[in-house]
Structure formats: C-alpha cells, structure tokens
C-alpha positions in Angstrom: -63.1 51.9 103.5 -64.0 51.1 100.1 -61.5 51.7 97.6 -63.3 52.5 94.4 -67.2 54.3 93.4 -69.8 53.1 91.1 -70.7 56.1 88.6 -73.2 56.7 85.6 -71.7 57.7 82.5 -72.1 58.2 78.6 -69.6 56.1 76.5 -69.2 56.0 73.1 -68.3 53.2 71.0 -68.1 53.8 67.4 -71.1 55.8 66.0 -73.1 54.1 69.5 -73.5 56.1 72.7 -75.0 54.2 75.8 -75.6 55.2 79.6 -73.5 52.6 81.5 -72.6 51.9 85.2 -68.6 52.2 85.6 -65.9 52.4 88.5 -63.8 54.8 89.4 -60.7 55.0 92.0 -61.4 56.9 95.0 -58.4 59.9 95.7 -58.1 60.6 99.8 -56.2 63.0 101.4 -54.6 62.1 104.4 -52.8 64.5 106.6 -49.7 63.4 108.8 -49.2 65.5 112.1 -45.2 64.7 113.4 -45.6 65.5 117.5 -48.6 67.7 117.0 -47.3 69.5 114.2 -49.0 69.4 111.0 -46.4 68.3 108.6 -47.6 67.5 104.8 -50.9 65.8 103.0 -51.0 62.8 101.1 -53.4 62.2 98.2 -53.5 58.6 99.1 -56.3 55.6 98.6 -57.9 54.6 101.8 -55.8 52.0 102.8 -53.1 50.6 104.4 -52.5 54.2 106.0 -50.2 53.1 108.7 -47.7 51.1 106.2 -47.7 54.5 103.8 -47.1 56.5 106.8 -44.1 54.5 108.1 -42.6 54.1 104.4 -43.3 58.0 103.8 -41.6 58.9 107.5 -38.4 56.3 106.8 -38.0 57.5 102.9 -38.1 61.1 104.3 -35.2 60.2 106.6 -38.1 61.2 109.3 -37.2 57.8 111.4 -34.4 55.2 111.0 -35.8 52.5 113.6 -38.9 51.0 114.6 -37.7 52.1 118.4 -38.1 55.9 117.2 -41.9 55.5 117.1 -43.8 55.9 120.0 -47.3 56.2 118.7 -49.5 56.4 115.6 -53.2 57.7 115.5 -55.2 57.1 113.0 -58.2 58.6 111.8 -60.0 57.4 108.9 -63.1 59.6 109.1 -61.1 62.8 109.6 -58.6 62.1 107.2 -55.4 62.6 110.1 -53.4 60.0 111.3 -51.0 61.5 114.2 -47.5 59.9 114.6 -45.5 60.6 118.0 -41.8 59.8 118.1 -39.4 59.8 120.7 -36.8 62.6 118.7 -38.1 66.2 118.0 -37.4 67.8 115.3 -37.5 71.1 113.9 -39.8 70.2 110.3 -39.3 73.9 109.0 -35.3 73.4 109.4 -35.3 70.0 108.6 -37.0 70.2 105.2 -35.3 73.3 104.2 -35.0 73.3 100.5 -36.7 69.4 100.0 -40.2 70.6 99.2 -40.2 70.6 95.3 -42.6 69.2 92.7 -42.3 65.4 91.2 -42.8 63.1 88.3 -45.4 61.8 90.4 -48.8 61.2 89.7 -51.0 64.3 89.8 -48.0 66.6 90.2 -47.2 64.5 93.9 -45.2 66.9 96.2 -42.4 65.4 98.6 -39.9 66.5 100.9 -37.2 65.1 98.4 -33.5 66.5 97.3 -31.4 65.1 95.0 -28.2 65.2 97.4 -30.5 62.6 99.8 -28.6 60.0 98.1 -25.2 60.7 98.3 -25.4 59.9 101.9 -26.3 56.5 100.8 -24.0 53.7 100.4 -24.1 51.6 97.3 -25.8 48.6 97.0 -24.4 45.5 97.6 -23.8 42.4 94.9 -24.9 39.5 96.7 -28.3 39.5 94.6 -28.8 38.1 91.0 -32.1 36.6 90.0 -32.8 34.5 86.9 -34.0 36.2 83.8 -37.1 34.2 83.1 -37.6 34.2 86.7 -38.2 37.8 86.6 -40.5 37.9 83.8 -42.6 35.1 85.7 -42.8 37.0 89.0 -43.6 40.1 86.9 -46.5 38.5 85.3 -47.5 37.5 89.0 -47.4 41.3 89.7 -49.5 42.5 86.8 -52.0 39.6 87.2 -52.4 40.7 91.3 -54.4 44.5 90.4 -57.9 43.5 90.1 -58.8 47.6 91.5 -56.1 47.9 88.0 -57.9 45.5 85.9 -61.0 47.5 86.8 -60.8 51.1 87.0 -56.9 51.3 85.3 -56.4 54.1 87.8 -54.1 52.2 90.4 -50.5 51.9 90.6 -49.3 48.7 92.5 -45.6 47.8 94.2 -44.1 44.5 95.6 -41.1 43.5 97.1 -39.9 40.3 96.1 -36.7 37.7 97.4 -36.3 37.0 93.6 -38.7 33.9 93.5 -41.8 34.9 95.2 -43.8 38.5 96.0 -43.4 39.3 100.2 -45.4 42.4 99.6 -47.7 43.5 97.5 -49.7 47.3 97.7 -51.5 49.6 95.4 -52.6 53.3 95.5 -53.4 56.2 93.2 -49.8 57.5 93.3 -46.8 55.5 92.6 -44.7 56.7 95.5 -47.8 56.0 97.6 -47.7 52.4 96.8 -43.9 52.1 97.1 -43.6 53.5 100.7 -46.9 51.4 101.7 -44.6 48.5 100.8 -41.5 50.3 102.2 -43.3 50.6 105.4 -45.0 47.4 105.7 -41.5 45.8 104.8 -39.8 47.9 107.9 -43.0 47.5 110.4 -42.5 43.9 110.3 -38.3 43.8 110.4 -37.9 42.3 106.3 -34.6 42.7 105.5 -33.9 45.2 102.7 -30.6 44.7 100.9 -31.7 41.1 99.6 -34.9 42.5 97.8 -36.2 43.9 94.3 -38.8 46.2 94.3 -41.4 45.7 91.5 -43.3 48.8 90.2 -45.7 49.3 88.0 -45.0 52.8 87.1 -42.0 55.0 85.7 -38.5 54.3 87.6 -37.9 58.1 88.4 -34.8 59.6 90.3 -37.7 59.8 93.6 -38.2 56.1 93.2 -34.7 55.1 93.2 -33.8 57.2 95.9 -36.1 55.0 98.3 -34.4 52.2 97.4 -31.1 53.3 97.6 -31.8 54.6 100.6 -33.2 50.9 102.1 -29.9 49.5 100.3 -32.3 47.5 97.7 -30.4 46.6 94.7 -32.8 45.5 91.8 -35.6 48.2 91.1 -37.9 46.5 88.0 -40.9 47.6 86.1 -43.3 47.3 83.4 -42.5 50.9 82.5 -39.8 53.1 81.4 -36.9 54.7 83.5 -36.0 58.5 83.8 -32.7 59.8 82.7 -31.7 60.9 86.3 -32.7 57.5 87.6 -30.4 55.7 85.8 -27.6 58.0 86.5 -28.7 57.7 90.0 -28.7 53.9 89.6 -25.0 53.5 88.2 -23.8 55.4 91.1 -25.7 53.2 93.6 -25.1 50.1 92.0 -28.5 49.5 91.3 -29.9 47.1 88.5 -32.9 48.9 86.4 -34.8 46.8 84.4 -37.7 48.1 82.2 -40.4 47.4 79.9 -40.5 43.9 81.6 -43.7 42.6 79.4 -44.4 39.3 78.1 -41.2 37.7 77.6 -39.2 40.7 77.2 -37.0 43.1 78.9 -34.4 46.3 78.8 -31.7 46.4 81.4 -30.1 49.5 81.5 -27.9 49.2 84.8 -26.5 46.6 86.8 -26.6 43.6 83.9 -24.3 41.2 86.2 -27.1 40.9 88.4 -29.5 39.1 86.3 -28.6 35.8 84.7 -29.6 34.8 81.5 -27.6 31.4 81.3 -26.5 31.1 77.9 -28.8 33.6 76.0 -26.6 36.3 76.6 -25.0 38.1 73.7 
C-alpha cells in the first residue's frame, strides 16, 4: 500500500502563485480486535501493521512473550487486523482509568497511566556510547526519511547497539513509529536492555515509558524532552539526550553514559 498521494495545489512564493503537483502522507486507521473484541483504532500509515501491533500490544502490557500470541489477522483493505492470544482478558477492567489524551500527534489516544512505570525496574549501566558516535548515527537517522525529506509529515524511530541502526520505521505518529520498532525488535527476539532508541520527535513521559518498560537505557532525539519525561528518566535511570543536530547536543539525564573523552567540562 502506498504510503503517500500526489495532489494539485496553489503555492505562493513571494508575490508569485503557481498550480504545482505535491505529496502528501497518507493517515489510515487501523482497528485492533484482542479475541474478537474490538479494542482501540490506530491512525497509523499503511505499513508495517503487524510490527505496530505487537509494539502497541507489549507497550500496553497486553502481551509479555512472543508464546502469548496465537494468531494475527490482517486486513489491509478493511482496515482490521485481528490478534488472538492464548490469555483472556477483561479490556473494559483491564484499561480502567488508562484511556487519556497524549502529546501525541493529532491528539493520539492510548491506554497509558503514569503509575505503568513504577512497576518497571530501572535501567541498567552497562551501556555508554561515544559522543561523536551518537551525533554520526544521528545523522544516519535523519538522512534515512526520504517519505520526511518529501512530504515533512513523517516521524521515524530506530533502535541502535550504539554503532549501527538495527531498526529503522516511520509513521504519521511518533508513538506509531516507536512501537513499530518496539514490535519488530520483540518479533524477532533483539535484546532490549543493550539499546538506544532514536526518535525524531518530542521525548514525552508516553515515550519514555515504552522504554522503560523494554529496560532501554538511552532514549535520543533531534527534539526537545517534556518536563515529566525527564523526571521519569531520573527515576529509571535513563539517559535523555536532545537537540542532537549537527555536531551538537543537550543531555539532560544519565551524563555517565555517554563519553566524551577529554571534552568534558
């Protein structure tokens, strides 16, 4: 299914106004039945549906192991991909009090609660990565969004081992593209708590709360952090890095992690 749509449009440049072909970023919603229950709608793009399913069911605390999936249908045409698991559960119960508004693109809704993470344990401090290695495998990031490049209506997530991207997704929601990566990550049994997630949007208190909860211990982006995300990442142990552009950076928790040889202050 094609990603993006040709349209005609006016644009204006300076005191000039010209009919132009452009592209724009196609927005698809995608429903997720849990055991034949209908259980929420994703505004997605049209790809990699099983990964974002798998990510969305394992950040929702929906499925721990690959061993609780029995099935998954999907459905591109309809818009429905059903996913069978070997443990019922009670979705009304079980989401009590988790449905709220995000930061998200578009005003995203997801079954999230702050008190998810407290269950989590923090990360671990095996990791460090290189400074200017991190600006280089950012630039390697940026430079991978042609849909970006484009239309500038994509956001794009990686998980890296700290010298090279492992995998690499992008959708029109930022969440989206993080548990399309989540999910391809835990489909194909890649270990977690060695990892950074890259991210091309805000580092909100959602987004750290999917690492946390995969025990990742580096979250990075071109963007800025929340408050509530960085409070989040101090109790988690989790290195935030921002505003990674060019040759720059702002590192807001975690500093130990990330090595800058002798250029530290």
């Amino acid at each position: 299914m094609d990603l993006t749509r040709s349209v005609r449009i006016l644009r204006y440049v300076g005191e000039k106004s010209n009919v132009v072909d452009d592209i724009v970023v196609k927005e698809y919603p995608l429903t997720i039945f849990l055991n034949d229950e209908e259980l929420v709608t994703l505004l997605c793009s049209p790809k990699a549906l099983d990964f974002l399913v798998y990510g969305f069911l394992i950040s929702e605390g929906i499925i721990q192991y690959k061993k609780d999936l029995i099935d998954i249908k999907v459905d591109e045409e309809k818009g429905v991909i059903d996913v069978f698991t070997s443990q019922q559960k009670d979705m009304t119960s079980y989401f009590m009090g988790k449905r709220m508004m995000t930061t998200g693109c578009g005003g995203g809704t997801v079954f999230y609660n702050i008190h998810d993470v407290i269950n989590c344990r923090p990360a671990e401090d095996g990791l460090k990565v290189d400074g200017s290695k991190l600006l280089a495998l950012m630039r390697e990031f940026s430079a991978a969004s042609e849909i970006f490049q484009n239309t500038g209506g994509v956001h794009s997530a990686a998980l890296s081992d700290g010298n090279k991207i492992l995998v690499y997704h992008e959708d029109v929601g930022r969440h989206n593209a993080l548990d399309k990566v989540l999910g391809e990550a835990f489909i194909k049994d890649i270990l977690f708590t060695d990892k950074i997630i890259l991210t091309s949007g805000r580092i909100s208190s959602e987004m750290l709360t999917k690492a946390a909860k995969r025990g990742i211990s580096i979250v990075v982006s071109r963007s800025a952090p929340m408050d509530l995300a960085l409070r989040i990442g101090e109790a988690m142990n989790i290195t935030i890095v921002g505003f990674v552009r060019g040759n720059r950076m702002n590192v807001y928790t975690g500093s130990s992690r990330i090595d800058f040889g002798d250029n530290k202050i």
